[in-house]
C-alpha positions in Angstrom: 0.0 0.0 0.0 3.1 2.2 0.8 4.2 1.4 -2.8 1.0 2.0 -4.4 0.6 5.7 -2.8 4.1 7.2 -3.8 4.2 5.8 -7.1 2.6 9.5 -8.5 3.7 8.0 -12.2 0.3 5.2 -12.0 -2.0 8.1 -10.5 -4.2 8.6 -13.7 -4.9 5.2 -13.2 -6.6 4.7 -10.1 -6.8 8.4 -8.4 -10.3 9.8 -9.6 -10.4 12.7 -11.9 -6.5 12.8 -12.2 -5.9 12.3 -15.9 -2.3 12.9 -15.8 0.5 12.9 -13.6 4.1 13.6 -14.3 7.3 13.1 -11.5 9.2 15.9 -12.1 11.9 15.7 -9.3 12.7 13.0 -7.0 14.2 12.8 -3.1 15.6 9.8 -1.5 14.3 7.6 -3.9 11.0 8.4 -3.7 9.1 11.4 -5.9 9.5 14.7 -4.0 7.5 17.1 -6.9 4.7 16.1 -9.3 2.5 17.8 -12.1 -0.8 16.9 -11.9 -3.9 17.2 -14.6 -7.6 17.0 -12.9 -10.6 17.6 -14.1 -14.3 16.1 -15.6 -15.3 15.9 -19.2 -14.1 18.7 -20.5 -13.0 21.2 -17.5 -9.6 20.5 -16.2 -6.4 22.5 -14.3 -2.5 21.5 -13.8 -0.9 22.0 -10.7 2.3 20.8 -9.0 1.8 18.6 -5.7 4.5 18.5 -3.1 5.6 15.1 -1.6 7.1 14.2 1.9 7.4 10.7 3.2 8.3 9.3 7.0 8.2 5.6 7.5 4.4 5.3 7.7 3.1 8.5 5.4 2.8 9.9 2.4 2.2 13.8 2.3 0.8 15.4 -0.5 0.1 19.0 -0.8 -0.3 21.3 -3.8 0.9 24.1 -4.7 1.2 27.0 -7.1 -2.4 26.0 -8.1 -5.3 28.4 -9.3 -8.4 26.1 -8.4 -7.7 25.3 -4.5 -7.2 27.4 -2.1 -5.6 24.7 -0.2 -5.6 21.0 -1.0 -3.1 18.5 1.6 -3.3 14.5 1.5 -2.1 12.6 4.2 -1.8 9.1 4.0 -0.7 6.9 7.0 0.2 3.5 6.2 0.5 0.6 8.6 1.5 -3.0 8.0 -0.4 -5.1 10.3 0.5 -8.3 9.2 4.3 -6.9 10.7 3.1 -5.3 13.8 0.5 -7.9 14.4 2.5 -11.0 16.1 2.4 -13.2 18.7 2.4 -12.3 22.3 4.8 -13.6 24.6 4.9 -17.0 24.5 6.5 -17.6 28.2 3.4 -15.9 29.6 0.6 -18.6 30.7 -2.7 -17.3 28.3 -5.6 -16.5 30.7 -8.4 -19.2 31.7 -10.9 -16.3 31.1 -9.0 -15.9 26.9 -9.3 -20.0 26.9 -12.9 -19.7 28.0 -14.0 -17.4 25.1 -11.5 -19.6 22.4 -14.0 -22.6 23.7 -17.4 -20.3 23.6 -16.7 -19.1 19.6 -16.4 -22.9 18.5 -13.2 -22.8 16.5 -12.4 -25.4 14.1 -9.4 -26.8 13.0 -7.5 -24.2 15.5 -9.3 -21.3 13.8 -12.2 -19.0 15.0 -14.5 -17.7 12.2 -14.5 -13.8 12.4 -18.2 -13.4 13.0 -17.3 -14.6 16.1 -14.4 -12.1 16.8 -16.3 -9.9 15.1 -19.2 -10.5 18.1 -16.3 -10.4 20.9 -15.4 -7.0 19.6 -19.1 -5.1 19.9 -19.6 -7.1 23.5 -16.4 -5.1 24.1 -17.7 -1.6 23.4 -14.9 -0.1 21.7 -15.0 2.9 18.8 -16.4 0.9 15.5 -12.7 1.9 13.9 -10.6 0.8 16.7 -12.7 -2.3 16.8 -12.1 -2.5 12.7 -8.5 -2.3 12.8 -8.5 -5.5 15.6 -10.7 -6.7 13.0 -8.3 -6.7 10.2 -5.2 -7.5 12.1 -6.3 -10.6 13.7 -7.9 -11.6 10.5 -4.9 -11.0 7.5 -7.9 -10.9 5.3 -8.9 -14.6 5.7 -12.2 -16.0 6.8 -10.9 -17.2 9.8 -8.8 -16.3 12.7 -6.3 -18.7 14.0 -5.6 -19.1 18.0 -2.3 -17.1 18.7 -4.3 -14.3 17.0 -7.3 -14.5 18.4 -5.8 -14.3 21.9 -3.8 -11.3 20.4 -7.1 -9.9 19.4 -8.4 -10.2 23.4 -5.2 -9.1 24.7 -5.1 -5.5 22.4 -9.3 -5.3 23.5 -7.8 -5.2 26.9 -4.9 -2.6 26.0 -7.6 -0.4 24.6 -10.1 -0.9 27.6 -7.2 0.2 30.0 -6.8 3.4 27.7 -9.9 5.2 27.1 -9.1 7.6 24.7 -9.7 6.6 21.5 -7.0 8.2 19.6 -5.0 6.7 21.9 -6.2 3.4 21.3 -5.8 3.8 17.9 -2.0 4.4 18.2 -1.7 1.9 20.3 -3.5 -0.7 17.7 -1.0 0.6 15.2 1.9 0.1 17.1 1.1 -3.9 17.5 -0.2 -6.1 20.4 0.7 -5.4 24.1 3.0 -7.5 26.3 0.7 -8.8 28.5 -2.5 -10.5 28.7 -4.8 -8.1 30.2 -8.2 -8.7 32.0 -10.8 -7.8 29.5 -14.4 -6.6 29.8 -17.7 -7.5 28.1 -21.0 -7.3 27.9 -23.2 -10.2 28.1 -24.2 -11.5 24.4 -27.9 -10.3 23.6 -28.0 -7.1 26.2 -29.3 -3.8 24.5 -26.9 -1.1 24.9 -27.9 1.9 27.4 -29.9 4.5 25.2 -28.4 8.1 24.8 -29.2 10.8 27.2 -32.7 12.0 26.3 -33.9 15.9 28.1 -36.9 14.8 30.5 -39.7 16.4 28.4 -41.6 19.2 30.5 -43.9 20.6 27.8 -46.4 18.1 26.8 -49.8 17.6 27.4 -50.7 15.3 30.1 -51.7 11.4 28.2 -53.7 10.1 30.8 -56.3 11.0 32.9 -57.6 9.5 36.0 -61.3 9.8 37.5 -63.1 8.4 40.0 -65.4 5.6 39.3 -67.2 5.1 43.3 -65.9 6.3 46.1 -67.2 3.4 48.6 -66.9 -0.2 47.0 -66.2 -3.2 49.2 -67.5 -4.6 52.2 -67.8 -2.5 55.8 -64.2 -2.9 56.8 -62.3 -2.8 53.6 -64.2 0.2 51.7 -62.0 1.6 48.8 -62.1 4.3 46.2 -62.2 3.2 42.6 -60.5 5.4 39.6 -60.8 4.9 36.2 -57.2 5.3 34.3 -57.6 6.3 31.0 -55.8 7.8 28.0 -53.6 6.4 24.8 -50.8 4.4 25.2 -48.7 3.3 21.9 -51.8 4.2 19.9 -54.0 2.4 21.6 -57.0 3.6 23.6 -56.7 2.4 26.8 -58.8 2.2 29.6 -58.4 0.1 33.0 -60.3 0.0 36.5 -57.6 0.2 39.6 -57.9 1.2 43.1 -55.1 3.4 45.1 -53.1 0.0 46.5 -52.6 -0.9 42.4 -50.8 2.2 42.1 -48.4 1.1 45.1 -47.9 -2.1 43.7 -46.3 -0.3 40.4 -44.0 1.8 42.2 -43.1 -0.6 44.6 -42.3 -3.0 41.5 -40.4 -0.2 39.4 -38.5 0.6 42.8 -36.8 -3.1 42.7 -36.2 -3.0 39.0 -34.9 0.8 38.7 -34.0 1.5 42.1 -31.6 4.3 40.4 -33.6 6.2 38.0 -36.0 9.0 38.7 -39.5 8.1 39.8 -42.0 10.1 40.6 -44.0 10.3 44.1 -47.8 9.0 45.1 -50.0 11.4 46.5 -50.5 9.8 50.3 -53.3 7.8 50.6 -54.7 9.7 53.9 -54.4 12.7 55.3 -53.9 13.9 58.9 -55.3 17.1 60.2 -54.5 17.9 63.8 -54.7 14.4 65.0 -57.8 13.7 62.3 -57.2 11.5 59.1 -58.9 12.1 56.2 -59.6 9.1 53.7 -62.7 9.9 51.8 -63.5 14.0 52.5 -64.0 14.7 48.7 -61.7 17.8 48.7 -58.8 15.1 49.9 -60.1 12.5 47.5 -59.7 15.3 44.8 -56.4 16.1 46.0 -55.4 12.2 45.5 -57.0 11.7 42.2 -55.2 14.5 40.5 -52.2 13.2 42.2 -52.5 10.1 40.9 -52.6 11.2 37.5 -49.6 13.1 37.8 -48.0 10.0 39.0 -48.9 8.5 35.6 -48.2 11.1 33.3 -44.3 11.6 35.0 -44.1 8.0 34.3 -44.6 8.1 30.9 -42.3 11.0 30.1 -39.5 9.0 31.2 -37.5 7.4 28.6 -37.2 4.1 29.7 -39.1 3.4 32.7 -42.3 4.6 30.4 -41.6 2.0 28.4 -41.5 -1.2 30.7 -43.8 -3.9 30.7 -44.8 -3.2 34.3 -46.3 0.2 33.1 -47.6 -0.9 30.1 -49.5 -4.0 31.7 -50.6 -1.6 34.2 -52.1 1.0 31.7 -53.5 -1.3 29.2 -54.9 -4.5 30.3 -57.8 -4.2 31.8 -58.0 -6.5 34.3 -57.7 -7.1 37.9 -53.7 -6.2 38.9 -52.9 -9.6 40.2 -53.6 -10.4 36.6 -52.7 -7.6 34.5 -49.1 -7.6 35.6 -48.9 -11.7 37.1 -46.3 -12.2 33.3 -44.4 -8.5 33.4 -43.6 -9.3 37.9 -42.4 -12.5 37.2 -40.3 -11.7 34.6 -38.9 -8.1 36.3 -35.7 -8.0 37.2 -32.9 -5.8 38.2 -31.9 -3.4 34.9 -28.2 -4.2 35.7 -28.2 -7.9 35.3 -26.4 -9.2 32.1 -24.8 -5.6 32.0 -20.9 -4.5 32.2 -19.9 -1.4 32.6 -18.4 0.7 29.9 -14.3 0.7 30.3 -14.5 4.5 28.5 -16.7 5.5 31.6 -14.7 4.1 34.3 -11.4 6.0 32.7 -12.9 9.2 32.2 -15.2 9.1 35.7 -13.6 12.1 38.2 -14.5 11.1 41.6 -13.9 14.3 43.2 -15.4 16.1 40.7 -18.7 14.1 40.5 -18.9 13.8 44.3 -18.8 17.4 44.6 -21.7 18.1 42.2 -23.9 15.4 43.3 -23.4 17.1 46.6 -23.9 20.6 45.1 -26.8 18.9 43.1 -28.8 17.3 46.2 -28.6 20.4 47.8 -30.0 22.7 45.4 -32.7 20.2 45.0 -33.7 20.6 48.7 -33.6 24.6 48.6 -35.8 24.3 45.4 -38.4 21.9 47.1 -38.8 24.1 50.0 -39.5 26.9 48.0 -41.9 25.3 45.9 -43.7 23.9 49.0 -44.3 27.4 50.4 -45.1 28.7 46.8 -47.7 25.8 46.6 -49.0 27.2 50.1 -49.2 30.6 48.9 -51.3 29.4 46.4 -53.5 27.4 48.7 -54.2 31.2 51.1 -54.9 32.5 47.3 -57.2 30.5 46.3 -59.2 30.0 49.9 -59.2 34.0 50.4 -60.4 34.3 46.3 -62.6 31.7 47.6 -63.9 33.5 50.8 -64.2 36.8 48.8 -66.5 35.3 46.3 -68.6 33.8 49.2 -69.1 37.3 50.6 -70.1 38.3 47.0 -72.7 36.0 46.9 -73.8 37.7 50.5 -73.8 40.8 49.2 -75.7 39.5 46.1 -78.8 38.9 48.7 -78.8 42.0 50.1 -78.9 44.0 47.6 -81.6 41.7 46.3 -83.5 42.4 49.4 -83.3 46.0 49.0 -84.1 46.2 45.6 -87.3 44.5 46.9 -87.9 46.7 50.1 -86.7 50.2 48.7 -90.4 51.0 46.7 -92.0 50.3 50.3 -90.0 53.0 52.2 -89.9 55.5 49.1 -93.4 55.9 47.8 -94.3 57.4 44.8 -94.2 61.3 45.3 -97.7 62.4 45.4 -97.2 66.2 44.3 -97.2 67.8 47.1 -94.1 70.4 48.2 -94.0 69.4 51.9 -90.6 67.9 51.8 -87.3 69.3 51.5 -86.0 66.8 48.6 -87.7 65.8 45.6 -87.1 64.3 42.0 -89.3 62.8 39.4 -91.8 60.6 39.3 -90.4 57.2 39.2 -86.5 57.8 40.7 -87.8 55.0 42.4 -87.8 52.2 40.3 -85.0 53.7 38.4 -82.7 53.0 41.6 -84.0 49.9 42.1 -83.0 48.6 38.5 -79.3 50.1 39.5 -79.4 47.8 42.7 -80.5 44.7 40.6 -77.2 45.8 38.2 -75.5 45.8 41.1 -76.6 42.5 42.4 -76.2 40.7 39.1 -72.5 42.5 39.1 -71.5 41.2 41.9 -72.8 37.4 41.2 -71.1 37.3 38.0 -68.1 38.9 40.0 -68.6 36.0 42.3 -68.6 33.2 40.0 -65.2 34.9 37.9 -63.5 34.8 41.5 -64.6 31.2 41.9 -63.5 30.4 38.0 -60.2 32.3 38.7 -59.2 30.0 42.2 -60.3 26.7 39.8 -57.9 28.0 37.4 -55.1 28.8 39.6 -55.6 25.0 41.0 -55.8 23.7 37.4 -53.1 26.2 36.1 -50.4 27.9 37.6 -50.6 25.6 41.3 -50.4 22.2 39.3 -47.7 23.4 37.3 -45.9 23.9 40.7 -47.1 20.5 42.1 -45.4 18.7 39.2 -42.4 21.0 39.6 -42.8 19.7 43.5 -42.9 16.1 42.4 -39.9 16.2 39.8 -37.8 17.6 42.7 -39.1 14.8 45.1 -37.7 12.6 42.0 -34.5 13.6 42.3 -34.2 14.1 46.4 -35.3 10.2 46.3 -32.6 8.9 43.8 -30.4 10.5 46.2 -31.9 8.4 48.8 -32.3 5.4 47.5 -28.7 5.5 46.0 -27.6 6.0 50.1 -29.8 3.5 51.4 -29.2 0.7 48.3 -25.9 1.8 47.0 -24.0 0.2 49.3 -21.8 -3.0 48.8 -19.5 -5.6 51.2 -16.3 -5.3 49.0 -14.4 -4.7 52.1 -15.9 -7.3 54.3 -15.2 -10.0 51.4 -11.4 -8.8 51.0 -10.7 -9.1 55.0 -12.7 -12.6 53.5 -9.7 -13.7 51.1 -7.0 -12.6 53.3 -7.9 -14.9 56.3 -8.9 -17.5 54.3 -5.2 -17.0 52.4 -3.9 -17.4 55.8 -5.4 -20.2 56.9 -4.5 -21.5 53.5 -0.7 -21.1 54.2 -1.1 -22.4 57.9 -3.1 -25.7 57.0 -0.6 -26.3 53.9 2.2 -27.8 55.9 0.0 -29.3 58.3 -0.1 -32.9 58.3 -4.0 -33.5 59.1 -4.9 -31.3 56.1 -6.1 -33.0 53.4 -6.1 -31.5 49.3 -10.4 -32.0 49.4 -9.8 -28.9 52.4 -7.3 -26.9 51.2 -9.9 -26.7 47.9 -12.8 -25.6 49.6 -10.2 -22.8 51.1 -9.6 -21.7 47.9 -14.0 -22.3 46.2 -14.0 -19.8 49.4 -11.8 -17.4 47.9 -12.8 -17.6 44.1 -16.5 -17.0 45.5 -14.9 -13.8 47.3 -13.3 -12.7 44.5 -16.0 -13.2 42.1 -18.0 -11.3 44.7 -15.9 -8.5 44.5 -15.5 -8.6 40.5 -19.9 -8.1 40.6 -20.1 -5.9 43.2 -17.3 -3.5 41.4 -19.5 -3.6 38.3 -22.6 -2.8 40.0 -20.8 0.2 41.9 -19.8 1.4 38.3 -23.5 0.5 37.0 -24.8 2.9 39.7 -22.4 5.9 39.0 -23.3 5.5 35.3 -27.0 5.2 35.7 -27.1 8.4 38.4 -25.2 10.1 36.1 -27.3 9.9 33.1 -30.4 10.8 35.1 -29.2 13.6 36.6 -28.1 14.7 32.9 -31.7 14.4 32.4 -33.2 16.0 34.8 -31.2 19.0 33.8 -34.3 19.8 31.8 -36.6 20.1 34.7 -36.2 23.6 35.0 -38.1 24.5 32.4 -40.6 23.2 34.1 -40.8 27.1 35.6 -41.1 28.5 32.2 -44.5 26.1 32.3 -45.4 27.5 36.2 -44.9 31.2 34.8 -46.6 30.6 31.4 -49.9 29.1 33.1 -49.6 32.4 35.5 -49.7 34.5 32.4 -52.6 33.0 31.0 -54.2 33.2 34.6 -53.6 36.7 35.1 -54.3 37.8 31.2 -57.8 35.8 31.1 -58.8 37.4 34.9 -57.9 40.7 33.3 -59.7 40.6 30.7 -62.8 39.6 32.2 -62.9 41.7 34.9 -62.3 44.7 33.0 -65.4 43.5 30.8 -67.4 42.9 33.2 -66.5 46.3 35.4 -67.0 48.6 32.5 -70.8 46.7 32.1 -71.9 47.5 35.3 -70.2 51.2 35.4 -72.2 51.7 32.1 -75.5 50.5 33.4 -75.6 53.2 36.8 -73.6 55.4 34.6 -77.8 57.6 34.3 -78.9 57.0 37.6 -81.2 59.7 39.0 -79.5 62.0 41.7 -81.3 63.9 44.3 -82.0 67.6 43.8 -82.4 69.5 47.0 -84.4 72.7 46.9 
C-alpha cells in the first residue's frame, strides 16, 4: 500500500479525476515534486503537488495552483501483518481468553471472524478501533487462527485500560501489548444503554384518571375506585384500579430501577391535627389529580415509560394480580447481564462528581422548599379568592333584598311640596334597577372569582405540584442511592485474606487434606467473584445516576410552564374583569340624583 501511494507516475490510473500525472523531481528515492492534470469531461487544471514521506506517510500538498485554495493529503500507512505477532509466549494465556477460544467454537485451531467480530461489539470499543483489531487478527482470511485470536483479546484489553480513542488507535498501530490483560464484556444479547434524552416538560398530560365510586367493598375494607384512561402506543386504553394498584407499580419499578428517577404517590390519607382524612371529597380530589400526575411523570420517562410493568398496568384491563402476574415475574434488576463501559470508568472524576452530586442534592432541597411554600401561597390564594367570592354571593342577597324593600320605604311622590327633597316621578324604580345591576355585578363577579381560584388549581398551582414532584424525584434517587448503594467489598477482601492465611497455615499441616485446602480456595474464588460483581454494580450505579441527573437537567423548564400558566391566569382574569366592570359602570352610569331645593 506504501508502494502504491508514492508511485505518483500510475495516479491517472486509479486516483479519480486525475488524468495525468508527471514526477518531475525526485528525493531519496522516492518522488518529491509532481504535475498533476484534474478535471471532468471537458474542464480540467495542472498544478504541482508537493511530496514528503516518513516511515508510515505519504504527504501530498499542492501548490502554485489556481483552483484550490488549499488542497493537503495525508496518507498513514500501517503493515499489520508486521506489527500484528504473537504475544509472549512464556506468559501462561488466561483461563478467562481459553474460555471465550472454547465459547466461539473454533475449528481446525481457527475462529471464524463473526465470532471475533461479536467479541469486539460485547467489548464496546469505537467501530474503527474495533475495525483495525478486526483486520489485524484476520490477515484478510475467513478465519482467525488461535495465537491471533488471543492477540485480538489481549489489544481489547490494552484499549479498555486506555480510554481515549485516539489513543487506542495508536496503540493498535503500534502492535499487540506485552501482556495478557483482564478484559471486559457485555453479556451476548443485552441492548446497549440509550443516549441521554432531556426529561420532556412541555407536553400535554396522556392520561387522565377519575373516580369511578368512592365506597366499594365490604364494611371494613371500603375503597375508592379510579378509572385510568388515555392512549398508550396508539392504543386507547382504559383500565379500572384502586389506590393500592398504584403502590404495587411503584413498589415493582423501585426493585427493577431503584436508580432512576420516579415520581412520588400522592398519600393515601391525610392527617389534620390528630384527624385523618380518607374519603372528604376535597382530599379525595387532591389524591386523584395526584395520581394522575404520578402517571403522566411515568410516561415521560425514557425508559421506565416503556417497561412492561407500566404498560401492563395502563393497558390491560383487568384485575392487577392479573394484568401484571407475566411483566412481575419476569422483572428484574436493569443491571443484570450488564458490564460497565471501560471509557466510563477511565474518564469518571471522583472528586469532581462527588462534589456536584453534593452541590446537586442540595440545590434540589432549597428548590423543594420553595416550591412547597409557593404551593401554600397558592393554597391562602385561592381560599381568600374563595372566601371573597362567598361574601359576594352575600352581598348579592342584600342588595336583592333592598331592591325589593326600597319601593316600600320611598313611595311614589304624590305632588305635594312638603318635603325638603324631591325628583321625578319614578326615581324609584330607576334606583332599584341600578341595585338589581349591582346585584347581578357582583354574582357574575362571584362566579369569575370562583373560575379564577379553579384555574389557579388547574393552572399555575399544578404546574408547581409537578415542579414539586420532579424535585421529590431527584431528592429520592439520592436516597435510595444512600440506602441501596452500598456494597460488602471490604468485608469480602478481609474474607480472602484470612482465608489465604489459613490457606498457608493448614498447607504444611499434616492432618490437612487436598479435598480442604480446595474448599479454602472455592471460598476465595467466591470472594473474588463477589468482589468482581459488586465492582461492576458500583460502576453500574455511578453511570446510571449520572445519566439521570443529565436528564433532569431539563426540569427547570418546568418554571417556564409555572410562569406561562400564570400569564394565562392573570391575562384571562384581566380581561374579564375589565369586561365585566365597564358593564356595570355603564348601566348606573344615568342613575337619577337627588335635587335638593
Amino acid at each position: 500500500m506504501y508502494d502504491v501511494v508514492g508511485d505518483v507516475e500510475q495516479y491517472q490510473e486509479f486516483v479519480p479525476y486525475c488524468k495525468r500525472s508527471h514526477v518531475t523531481a525526485h528525493e531519496n528515492g522516492h518522488p518529491s515534486r509532481a504535475t498533476l492534470t484534474v478535471g471532468w469531461d471537458a474542464i480540467e487544471d495542472e498544478f504541482e503537488s508537493k511530496l514528503t514521506y516518513t516511515p508510515t506517510t505519504v504527504v501530498a500538498e499542492a501548490a502554485n495552483n489556481k483552483m484550490f485554495k488549499e488542497l493537503k493529503c495525508e496518507c498513514q500507512c500501517v503493515i499489520m501483518t508486521d506489527l500484528w505477532g504473537d504475544l509472549n509466549e512464556e506468559r501462561e494465556i488466561p483461563l478467562e481468553y481459553k474460555a471465550l477460544y472454547a465459547e466461539s467454537a473454533p475449528q481446525d485451531g481457527k475462529v471464524a471472524v463473526g465470532k471475533v467480530n461479536a467479541i469486539l461489539q460485547r467489548a464496546a470499543l469505537p467501530p474503527d478501533v474495533a475495525a483495525l483489531i478486526l483486520d489485524g487478527a484476520a490477515r484478510g482470511q475467513p478465519s482467525v487462527e488461535e495465537s491471533d485470536f488471543y492477540t485480538a483479546l489481549a489489544m481489547i484489553s490494552a484499549v479498555q485500560s486506555l480510554g481515549d480513542p485516539q489513543q487506542a488507535i495508536l496503540a493498535v498501530q503500534q502492535g499487540p501489548p506485552d501482556v495478557y490483560g483482564p478484559i471486559m464484556l457485555s453479556s451476548e444479547g443485552t441492548t446497549p444503554e440509550p443516549p441521554v434524552q432531556a426529561f420532556p416538560v412541555d407536553v400535554s398530560p396522556q392520561f387522565r384518571v377519575t373516580i369511578v365510586s368512592k365506597l366499594q367493598g365490604s364494611f371494613l375494607f371500603r375503597h375508592v375506585v379510579y378509572a385510568v384512561e388515555g392512549v398508550y402506543e396508539l392504543r386507547q386504553c382504559r383500565a379500572i384500579r384502586r389506590y393500592s394498584d398504584f403502590v404495587v407499580l411503584l413498589e415493582a419499578l423501585m426493585k427493577k430501577y431503584p436508580f432512576r428517577l420516579l415520581p412520588p404517590l400522592p398519600p393515601k390519607k391525610l392527617a389534620v391535627d390528630g384527624h385523618y382524612f380518607t374519603s372528604d371529597d376535597s382530599f379525595l380530589e387532591y389524591r386523584r389529580t395526584g395520581l394522575a400526575r404520578f402517571i403522566n411523570l411515568l410516561l415521560r420517562h425514557p425508559v421506565v415509560g416503556k417497561d412492561d410493568l407500566v404498560k401492563a398496568f395502563l393497558v390491560v384491563d383487568a384485575p392487577l394480580s392479573v394484568a401484571m402476574n407475566a411483566p412481575l415475574n419476569h422483572a428484574q434488576d436493569e443491571f443484570n447481564s450488564r458490564t460497565i463501559s471501560p471509557l466510563f470508568i477511565a474518564n469518571w472524576d471522583a472528586a469532581a462528581q462527588a462534589e456536584r452530586w453534593r452541590t446537586i442534592k442540595q440545590g434540589t432541597d432549597d428548590c423543594l422548599e420553595e416550591c412547597v411554600k409557593l404551593m401554600h401561597s397558592y393554597y391562602r390564594s385561592v381560599r381568600l379568592r374563595a372566601a371573597m367570592s362567598d361574601e359576594c354571593d352575600v352581598a348579592k342577597e342584600h342588595f336583592t333584598a333592598l331592591a325589593y324593600t326600597l319601593p316600600n320605604a320611598f313611595p311614589e311622590n304624590d305632588g305635594s311640596k312638603n318635603g325638603h327633597i324631591s325628583g321625578p316621578a319614578g326615581d324609584v324604580p330607576a334606583i332599584t334597577a341600578g341595585i338589581e345591576a349591582a346585584a347581578s355585578f357582583l354574582d357574575k363577579y362571584s362566579r369569575l372569582g370562583h373560575d379564577v381560584a379553579q384555574s389557579t388549581i388547574d393552572g399555575p398551582l399544578e404546574q408547581v405540584k409537578v415542579f414539586r414532584d420532579m424535585l421529590v424525584s431527584v431528592r429520592e434517587l439520592f436516597a435510595r442511592q444512600a440506602r441501596l448503594g452500598g456494597n460488602t467489598i471490604a468485608a469480602q477482601e478481609r474474607k480472602i485474606a484470612s482465608t489465604q492465611a489459613k490457606v498457608a497455615s493448614r498447607a504444611t499441616a499434616p492432618d490437612t487434606t487436598p479435598e480442604d485446602l480446595q474448599k479454602l480456595k472455592d471460598r476465595i474464588s467466591a470472594a473474588q467473584e463477589s468482589i468482581k460483581e459488586q465492582t461492576n454494580r458500583d460502576w453500574l450505579i455511578k453511570e446510571t445516576i449520572t445519566r439521570e441527573l443529565e436528564m433532569a437537567r431539563s426540569l427547570q423548564y418546568q418554571v417556564v410552564q409555572i410562569l406561562a400558566s400564570l400569564g394565562v391566569l392573570a391575562s384571562g382574569r384581566s380581561e374579564s374583569a375589565i369586561n365585566l366592570i365597564n358593564s356595570f359602570t355603564n348601566a348606573i352610569g344615568d342613575m337619577p340624583k337627588a335635587v335638593v331645593e
